[in-house]
N, C-alpha and C positions, 0 to 999 in steps of 0.2 A: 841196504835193502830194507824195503819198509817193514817186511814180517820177523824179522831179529830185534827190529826196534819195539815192534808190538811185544814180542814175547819178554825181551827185555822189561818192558816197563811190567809187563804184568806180575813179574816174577819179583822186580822191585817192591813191588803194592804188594806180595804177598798175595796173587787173587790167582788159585787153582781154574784152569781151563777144563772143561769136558775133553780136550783131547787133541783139538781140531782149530784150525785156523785155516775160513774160504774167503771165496768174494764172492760181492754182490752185485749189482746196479744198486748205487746209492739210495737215487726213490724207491724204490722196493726196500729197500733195506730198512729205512727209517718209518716206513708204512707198516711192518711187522712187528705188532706189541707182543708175539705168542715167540717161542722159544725159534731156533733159526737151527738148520738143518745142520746136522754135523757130519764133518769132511772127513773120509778115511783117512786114517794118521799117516798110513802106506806110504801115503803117494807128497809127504811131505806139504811145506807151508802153500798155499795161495798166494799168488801175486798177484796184486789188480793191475790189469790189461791196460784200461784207462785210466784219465783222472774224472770220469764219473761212475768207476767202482771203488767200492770198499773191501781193505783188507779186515776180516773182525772172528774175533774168537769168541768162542761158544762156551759162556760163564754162566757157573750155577749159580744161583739167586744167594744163597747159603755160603760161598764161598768168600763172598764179600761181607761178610759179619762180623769177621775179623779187622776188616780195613775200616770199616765204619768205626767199629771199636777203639780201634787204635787211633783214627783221626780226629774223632772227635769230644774223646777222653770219658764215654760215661758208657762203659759197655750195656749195650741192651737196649740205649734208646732209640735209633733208629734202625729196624730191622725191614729187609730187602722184600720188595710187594708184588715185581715185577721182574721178568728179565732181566740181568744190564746188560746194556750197548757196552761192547767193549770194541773200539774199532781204530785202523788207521784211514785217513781221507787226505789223500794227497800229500803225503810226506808227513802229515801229521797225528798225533796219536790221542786219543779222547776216551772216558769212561763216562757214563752217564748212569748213574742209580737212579732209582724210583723205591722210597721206604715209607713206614711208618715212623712218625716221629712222636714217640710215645711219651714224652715229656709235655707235649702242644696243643696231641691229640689233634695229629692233621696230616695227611701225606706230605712226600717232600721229593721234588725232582734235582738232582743235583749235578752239574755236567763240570768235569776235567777235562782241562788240556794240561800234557805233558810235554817239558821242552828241559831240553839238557839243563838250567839251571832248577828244574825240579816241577810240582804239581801244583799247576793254578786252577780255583774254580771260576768257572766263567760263567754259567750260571745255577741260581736258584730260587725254588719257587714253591712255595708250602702252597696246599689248596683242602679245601673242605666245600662239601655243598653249598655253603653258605659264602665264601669268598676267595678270593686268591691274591696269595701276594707273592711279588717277585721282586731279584737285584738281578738286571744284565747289564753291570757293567763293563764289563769285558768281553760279553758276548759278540758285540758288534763290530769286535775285532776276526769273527769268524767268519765260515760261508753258514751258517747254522742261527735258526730260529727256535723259537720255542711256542709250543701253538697251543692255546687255549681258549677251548669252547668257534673251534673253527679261523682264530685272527693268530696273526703272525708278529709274536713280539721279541724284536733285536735286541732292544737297548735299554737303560733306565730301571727306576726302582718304582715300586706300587703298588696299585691292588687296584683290581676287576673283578668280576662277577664270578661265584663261586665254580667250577666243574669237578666232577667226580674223577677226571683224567686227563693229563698232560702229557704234549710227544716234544719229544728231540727232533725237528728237521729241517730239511736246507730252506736257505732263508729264499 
C-alpha cells in the first residue's frame, strides 16, 4: 500500500508530518507553492484513486532541518524557504526541498526518489536572479520536470537565465 510506504520513508528521514497524509490531482498538486490542506487524521491515510493522483503528507518547512543537517554534514547551511513536496506518484515515493544555501548564497531546489536500496537525488538546481544552474541527471528517469522561468527541463547539467523561483512538475 503506497501510504505505509510514504509514512515509512518519512519516518526513516527522520521528517515529522503535520499529521496528515491526502490526495490530490497530480497538476494541482505540483501547481501549489503555498502550504496544502491538511486531512483529518480520523479518518486515517489517503489512497490515490488513480495513477493521476498523489499520495502526499503535509511537512513542516522546519522539520526537514534536521535531514538537511544530517545529509549534508554542515548543520545550518541549507535551511528550508518553502514548503516540501513530500509525496507518493504511482508506486513511488519523492521529497523535494526548496532551501537557502547559505554557504553560495543562492537558493537550491532539491528532489529525492526513494527506492528500497535507499535515497537518490534526481535533481538539483541552485538559482539567484542573476542565474541558474542545474544536474538532472537522473531526473529523466522520471514522469517529473523541473520548470524555470516557464521552460521545462528533464535532463543534463548547466545554467540558464537567473529566476527568483523554481517548481517540481510533470514533465
Amino acid at each position: 500500500m503506497a501510504d505505509n510506504r510514504l509514512r515509512n520513508f518519512l519516518i526513516g528521514a527522520g521528517i515529522a508530518t503535520a499529521g496528515a497524509i491526502g490526495t490530490k490531482v497530480a497538476v494541482d498538486y505540483f501547481k501549489n507553492r503555498g502550504k496544502e490542506e491538511v486531512v483529518d487524521e480520523s479518518h486515517g491515510d489517503a489512497i490515490a484513486a488513480s495513477p493521476e493522483q498523489v499520495s502526499y503528507a503535509v511537512v513542516q518547512p522546519s522539520s526537514v532541518q534536521s535531514f538537511l543537517d544530517a545529509s549534508f554534514g554542515e548543520p545550518g547551511r541549507y535551511v528550508p524557504i518553502r514548503e516540501p513536496k513530500v509525496f507518493d506518484y504511482q508506486g513511488k515515493q519523492y521529497m523535494v526541498i526548496w532551501a537557502k544555501d547559505n554557504k553560495k548564497d543562492k537558493n537550491q531546489m532539491m528532489a529525492f526518489q526513494y527506492t528500497d536500496q535507499g535515497r537518490n537525488m534526481i535533481a538539483s538546481v541552485g538559482y539567484t536572479a542573476a542565474k541558474t544552474d542545474y544536474n538532472l541527471s537522473t531526473l529523466s528517469s522520471t514522469p517529473f520536470a523541473v520548470e524555470v522561468n516557464g521552460k521545462k527541463l528533464t535532463s543534463g547539467q548547466g545554467e540558464t537565465g537567473g529566476s527568483n523561483d523554481v517548481d517540481f512538475v510533470l514533465a
